[in-house]
NUDRENTOR-629990 format. One record per residue (C-alpha): residue in one letter; residue number from 1; x, y, z. Coordinates in steps of 0.1 Angstrom, whole numbers, plus 5000, padded with zeros to 4 digits. Layout:
% NUDRENTOR-629990
A,NUM,X,Y,Z
...
% end
This chain:
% NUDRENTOR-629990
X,1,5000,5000,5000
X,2,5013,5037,4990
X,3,5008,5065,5006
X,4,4981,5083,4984
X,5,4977,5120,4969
X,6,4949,5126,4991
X,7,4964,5115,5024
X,8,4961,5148,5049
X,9,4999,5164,5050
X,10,5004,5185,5079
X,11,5033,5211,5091
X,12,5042,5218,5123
X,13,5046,5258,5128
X,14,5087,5256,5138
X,15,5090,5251,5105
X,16,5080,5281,5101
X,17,5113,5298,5125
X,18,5127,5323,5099
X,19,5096,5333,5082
X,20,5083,5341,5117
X,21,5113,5358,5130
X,22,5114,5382,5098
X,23,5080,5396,5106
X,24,5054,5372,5087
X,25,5020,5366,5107
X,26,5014,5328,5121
X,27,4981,5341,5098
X,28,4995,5346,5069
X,29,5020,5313,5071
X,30,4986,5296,5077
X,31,4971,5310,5045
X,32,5001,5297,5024
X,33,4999,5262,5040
X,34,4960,5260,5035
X,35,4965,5272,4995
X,36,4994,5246,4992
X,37,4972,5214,5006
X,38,4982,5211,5036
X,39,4952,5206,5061
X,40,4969,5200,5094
X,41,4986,5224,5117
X,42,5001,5221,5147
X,43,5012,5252,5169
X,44,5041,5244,5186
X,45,5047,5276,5212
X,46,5078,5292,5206
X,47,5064,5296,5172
X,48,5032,5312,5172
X,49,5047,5347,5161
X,50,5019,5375,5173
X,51,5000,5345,5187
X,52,5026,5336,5206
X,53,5013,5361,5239
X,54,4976,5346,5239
X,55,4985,5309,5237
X,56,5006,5316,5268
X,57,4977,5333,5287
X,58,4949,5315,5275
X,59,4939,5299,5311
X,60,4939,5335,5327
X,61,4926,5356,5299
X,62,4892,5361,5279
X,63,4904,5383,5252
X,64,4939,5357,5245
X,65,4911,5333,5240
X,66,4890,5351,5220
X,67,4915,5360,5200
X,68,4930,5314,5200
X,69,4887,5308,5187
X,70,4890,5335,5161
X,71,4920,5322,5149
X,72,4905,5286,5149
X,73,4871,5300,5133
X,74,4894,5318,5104
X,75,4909,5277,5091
X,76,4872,5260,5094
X,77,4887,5228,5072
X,78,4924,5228,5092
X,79,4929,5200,5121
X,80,4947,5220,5147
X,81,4963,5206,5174
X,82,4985,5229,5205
X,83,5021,5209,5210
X,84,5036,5221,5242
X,85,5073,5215,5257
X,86,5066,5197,5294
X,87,5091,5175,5319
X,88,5067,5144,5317
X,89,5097,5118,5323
X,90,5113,5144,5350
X,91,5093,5130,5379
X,92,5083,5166,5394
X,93,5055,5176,5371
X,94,5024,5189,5385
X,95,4989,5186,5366
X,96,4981,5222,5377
X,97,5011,5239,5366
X,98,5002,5273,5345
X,99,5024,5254,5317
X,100,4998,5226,5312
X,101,4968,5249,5320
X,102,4977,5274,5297
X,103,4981,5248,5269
X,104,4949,5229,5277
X,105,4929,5266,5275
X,106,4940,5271,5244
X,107,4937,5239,5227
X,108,4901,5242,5241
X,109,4896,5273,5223
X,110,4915,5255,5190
X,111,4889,5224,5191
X,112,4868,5218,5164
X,113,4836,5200,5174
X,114,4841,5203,5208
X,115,4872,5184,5208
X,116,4904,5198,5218
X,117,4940,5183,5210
X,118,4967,5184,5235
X,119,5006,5172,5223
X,120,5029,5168,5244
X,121,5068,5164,5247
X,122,5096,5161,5272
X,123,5126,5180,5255
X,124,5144,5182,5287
X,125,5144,5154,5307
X,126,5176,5140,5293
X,127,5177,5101,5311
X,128,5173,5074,5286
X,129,5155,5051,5314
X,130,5143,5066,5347
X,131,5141,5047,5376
X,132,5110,5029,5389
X,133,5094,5061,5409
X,134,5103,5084,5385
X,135,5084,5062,5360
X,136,5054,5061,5388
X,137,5055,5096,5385
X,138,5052,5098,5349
X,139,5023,5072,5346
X,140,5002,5093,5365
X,141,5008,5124,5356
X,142,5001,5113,5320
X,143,4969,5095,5334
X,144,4955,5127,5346
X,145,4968,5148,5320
X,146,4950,5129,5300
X,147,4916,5128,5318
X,148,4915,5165,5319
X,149,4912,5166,5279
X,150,4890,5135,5288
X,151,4865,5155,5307
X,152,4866,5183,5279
X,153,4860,5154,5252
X,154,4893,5162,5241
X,155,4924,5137,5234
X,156,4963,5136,5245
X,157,4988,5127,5225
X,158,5024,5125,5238
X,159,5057,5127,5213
X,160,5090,5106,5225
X,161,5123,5121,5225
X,162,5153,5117,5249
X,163,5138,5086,5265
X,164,5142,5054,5255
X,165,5113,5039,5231
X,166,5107,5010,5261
X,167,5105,5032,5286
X,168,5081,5058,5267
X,169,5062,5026,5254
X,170,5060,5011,5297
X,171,5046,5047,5306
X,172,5021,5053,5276
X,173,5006,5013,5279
X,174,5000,5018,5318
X,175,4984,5053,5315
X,176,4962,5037,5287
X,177,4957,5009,5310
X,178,4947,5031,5336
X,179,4916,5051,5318
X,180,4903,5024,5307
X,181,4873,5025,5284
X,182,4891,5059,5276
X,183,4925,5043,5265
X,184,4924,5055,5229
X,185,4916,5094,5238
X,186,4958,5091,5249
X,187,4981,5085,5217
X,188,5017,5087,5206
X,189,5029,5117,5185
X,190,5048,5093,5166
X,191,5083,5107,5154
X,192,5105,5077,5136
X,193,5137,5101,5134
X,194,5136,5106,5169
X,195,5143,5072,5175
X,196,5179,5083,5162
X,197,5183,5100,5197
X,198,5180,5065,5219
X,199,5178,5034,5197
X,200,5203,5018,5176
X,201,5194,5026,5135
X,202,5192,4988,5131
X,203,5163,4984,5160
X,204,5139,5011,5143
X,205,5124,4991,5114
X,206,5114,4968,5139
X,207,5099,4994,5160
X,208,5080,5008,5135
X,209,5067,4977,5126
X,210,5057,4969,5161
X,211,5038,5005,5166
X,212,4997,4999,5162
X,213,4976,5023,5141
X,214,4954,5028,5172
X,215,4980,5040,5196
X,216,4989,5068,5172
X,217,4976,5100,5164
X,218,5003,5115,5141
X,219,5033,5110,5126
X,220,5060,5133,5123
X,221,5080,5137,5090
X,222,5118,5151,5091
X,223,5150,5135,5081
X,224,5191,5135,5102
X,225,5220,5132,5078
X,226,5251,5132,5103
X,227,5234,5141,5136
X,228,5214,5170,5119
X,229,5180,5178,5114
X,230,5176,5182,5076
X,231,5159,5212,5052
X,232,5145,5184,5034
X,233,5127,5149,5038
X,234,5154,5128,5018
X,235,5177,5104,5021
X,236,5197,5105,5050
X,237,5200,5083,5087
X,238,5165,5076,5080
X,239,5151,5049,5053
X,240,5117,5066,5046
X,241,5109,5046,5016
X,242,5112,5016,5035
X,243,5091,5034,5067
X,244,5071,5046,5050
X,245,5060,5013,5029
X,246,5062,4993,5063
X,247,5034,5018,5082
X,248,5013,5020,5055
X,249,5012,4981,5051
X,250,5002,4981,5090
X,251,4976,5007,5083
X,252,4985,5041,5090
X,253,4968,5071,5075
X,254,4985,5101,5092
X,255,4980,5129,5094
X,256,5014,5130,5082
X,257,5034,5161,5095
X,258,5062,5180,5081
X,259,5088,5189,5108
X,260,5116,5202,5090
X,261,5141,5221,5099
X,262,5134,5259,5096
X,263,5150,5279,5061
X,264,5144,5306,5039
X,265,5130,5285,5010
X,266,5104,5261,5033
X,267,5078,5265,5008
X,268,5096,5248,4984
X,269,5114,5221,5003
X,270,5083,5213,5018
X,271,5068,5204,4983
X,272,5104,5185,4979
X,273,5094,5165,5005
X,274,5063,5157,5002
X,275,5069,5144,4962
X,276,5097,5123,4978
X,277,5074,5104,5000
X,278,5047,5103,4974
X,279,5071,5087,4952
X,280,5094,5069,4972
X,281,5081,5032,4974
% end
């Protein structure tokens, strides 16, 4: 099975860095994106641009929310989801922290049908494989993390980085285990080049072959050539072709989401990599 011309590409909005830092509106990137075929979005604060105050102050103010629906009411056909930088594997991590609050405001005020989207990711928590109460820790804070969107008739999904992929896999099956009925409203953010950061390259064909369609939500596109992210998707560390043939066999349908790395000309090395994966098998 191929991936198809109609399968729903995404981008997430730091690829957007240097378009944003030389004055272009989060608006206007939006615009470009929506005119270009690309029908999902997510927000990643840091790189919101002039939206960048209101997601921040979403759980303490009406008009930064009012401004987060307007913006959500202006892209009617875009999937939006609000990805936010947390310590989940740190151990410490409160469920009322402004951070997390502030995030699941806004993502409220993102939501389509009622249905707010919450990603999450631990960027700092550098340990490969916590020990057994840090891991504790992290079950249930993701447990409750995820029944706050629950009670909102929302969803969490959480993307792996510094931590190993059995470790993030122990904490994400136990905090499904934990809600229950409501299991599938928690998902992975699914990021094969990440694996690059904890796992051998020889173990990730196999772990991509291992990952279900229903424990995941999205999948991240970008592509490492020497330790670095790339401009393009292409060949590098990572065998897309070959991925990309192997989770469309096991029946994965995306969204599929551009995170590459930030440059003048993103416009057209987005199309560059989205032909190469359209291609590629």
């Amino acid at each position: 099975m191929q991936v198809q011309s109609q399968s729903v590409f995404g981008i997430v909005s730091n690829c957007w860095k240097v378009q944003l830092d030389q004055g272009y509106s989060l608006i206007q990137l939006i615009d470009q994106a929506l005119a270009r075929g690309f029908l999902a979005i997510e927000l990643r604060q840091g790189c919101l641009g002039e939206c960048e105050a209101d997601f921040a102050e979403a759980h303490a103010s009406e008009t930064s929310r009012r401004r987060i629906v307007d913006l959500s009411k202006r892209f009617p056909t875009i999937d939006f989801d609000l990805a936010i930088d947390v310590p989940l594997f740190g151990g410490q991590l409160q469920t009322d922290s402004d951070h997390f609050l502030a995030g699941l405001e806004a993502a409220k005020c993102l939501a389509r049908n009622n249905s707010p989207h919450l990603r999450l990711v631990d960027t700092s928590t550098r340990s490969r494989d916590p020990d057994s109460n840090t891991i504790e820790a992290t079950i249930d804070v993701l447990t409750k993390m995820a029944g706050r969107l629950i009670q909102d008739g929302g969803r969490l999904s959480v993307e792996h980085a510094h931590q190993s992929w059995d470790t993030f896999q122990f904490a994400m099956s136990q905090a499904r285990q934990q809600l229950g009925s409501d299991a599938d409203r928690l998902r992975c953010c699914f990021d094969p080049c990440n694996l690059l950061l904890t796992e051998s390259p020889e173990r990730i064909p196999a772990i991509v072959d291992s990952v279900a369609p229903a424990d995941v939500s999205m999948i991240h596109l970008k592509q490492r050539r020497h330790g670095l992210i790339q401009p393009v998707v292409s060949d590098g560390d990572l065998l897309w072709p070959a991925l990309i043939e192997s989770l469309t066999s096991h029946g994965h349908h995306g969204p599929w989401l551009f995170e590459i790395a930030p440059d003048a000309n993103v416009w057209s090395h987005l199309e560059q990599s989205r032909q190469f994966l359209l291609k590629s098998l």
